[in-house]
Structure formats: structure tokens, C-alpha cells
N, C-alpha and C positions, 0 to 999 in steps of 0.2 A: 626498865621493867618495874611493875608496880610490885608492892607487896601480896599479890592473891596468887603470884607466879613462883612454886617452886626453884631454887638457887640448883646451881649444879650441883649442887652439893645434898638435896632431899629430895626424896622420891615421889611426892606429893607434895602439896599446896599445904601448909600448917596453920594457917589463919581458917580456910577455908574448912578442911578436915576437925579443926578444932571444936568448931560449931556443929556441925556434924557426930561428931563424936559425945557431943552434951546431949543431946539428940535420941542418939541410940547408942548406947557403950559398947554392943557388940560389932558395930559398923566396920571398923576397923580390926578390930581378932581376929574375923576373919580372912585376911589381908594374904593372897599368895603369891608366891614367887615365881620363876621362872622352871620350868622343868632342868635337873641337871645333866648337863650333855658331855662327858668324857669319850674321849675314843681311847681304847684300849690295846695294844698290839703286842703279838710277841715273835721272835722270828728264835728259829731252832735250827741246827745245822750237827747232822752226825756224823762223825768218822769213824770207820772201821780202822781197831789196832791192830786187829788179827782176827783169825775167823771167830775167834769163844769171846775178845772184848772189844768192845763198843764207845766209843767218848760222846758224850753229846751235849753241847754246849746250847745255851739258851738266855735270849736275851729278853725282858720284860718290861715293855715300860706301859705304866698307869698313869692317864689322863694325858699322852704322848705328845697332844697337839701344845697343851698347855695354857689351855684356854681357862679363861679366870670367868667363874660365873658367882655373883653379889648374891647375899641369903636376903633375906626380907626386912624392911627397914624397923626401925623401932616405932611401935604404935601408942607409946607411953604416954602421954599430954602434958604429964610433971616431970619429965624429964627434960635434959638441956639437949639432948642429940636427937628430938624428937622428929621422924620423918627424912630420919639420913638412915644409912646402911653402914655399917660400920665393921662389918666381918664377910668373909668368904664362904661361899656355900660347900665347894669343894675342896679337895687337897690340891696343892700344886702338882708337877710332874714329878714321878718316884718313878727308878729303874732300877734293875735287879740283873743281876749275871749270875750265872751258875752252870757248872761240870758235874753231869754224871755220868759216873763209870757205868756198864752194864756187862754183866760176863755170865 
């Protein structure tokens, strides 16, 4: 591959974008990502203790599938990471347990 071919490593063409970017400085600003796609779930399950209390246990997990989605690469030109992604747009997977009583 030549050099006018982003590496796996950058999300655009940096020789090319370069020129570009002398160009018109806002070219690149406004530069957008991917929409963020989390799936969400939580599942509940109640028990009757007696007729007046109630337990009900709940399970929560955020972003469940745990799908990694990339934030927007750096559009700097003086920088050395310029045209790579370097952070997470998302959180990873977080879950949560919890008991409540109800009476």
C-alpha cells in the first residue's frame, strides 16, 4: 500500500487530509462519528413472603451486549496520533443486582 492509504491503525488518509485541512481548517471539525448503539436490559422477578411482604430482586445490565463502539479520531495536524482513534465512545458492560423489600 502506498502512503495516500490510511494504516489500520487511522481513520482517514493523513497525507491527504493534511492538504485538505490547509485548505479549509474547518474541514475536519467537523468530522462525526458513529451513532452510539447500547442495548439495555433488565430482568425482575418477585416473590411473595407473605400476603403484606414482597421481595423483589432485579438484575440490570447497561450496554449487555458489550459492544465497543470507537469516538471520533483526532483531527489535530500537529499532533503525533493524528487520524487514529484513541478512546471509547461508550462505557463497557456495567450490571447491577438489587433486593427490595416491599410490605
Amino acid at each position: 500500500m502506498g502512503s495516500n492509504f490510511p494504516s489500520s491503525r487511522q481513520f482517514f488518509a493523513t497525507p491527504l487530509a493534511t492538504g485538505a485541512l490547509r485548505a479549509a481548517p474547518w474541514a475536519l471539525a467537523t468530522l462525526r462519528a458513529d451513532a452510539i448503539d447500547n442495548w439495555d436490559t433488565a430482568l425482575m422477578k418477585d416473590f411473595r413472603l407473605t400476603e403484606r411482604f414482597r421481595l423483589q430482586f432485579r438484575w440490570i445490565m447497561f450496554n449487555a451486549l458489550n459492544r465497543v463502539q470507537f469516538a471520533t479520531p483526532n483531527v489535530n495536524p500537529a499532533s503525533g496520533a493524528y487520524g487514529t482513534i484513541g478512546s471509547q465512545a461508550n462505557t463497557p458492560r456495567q450490571m447491577q443486582m438489587a433486593l427490595k423489600l416491599n410490605f
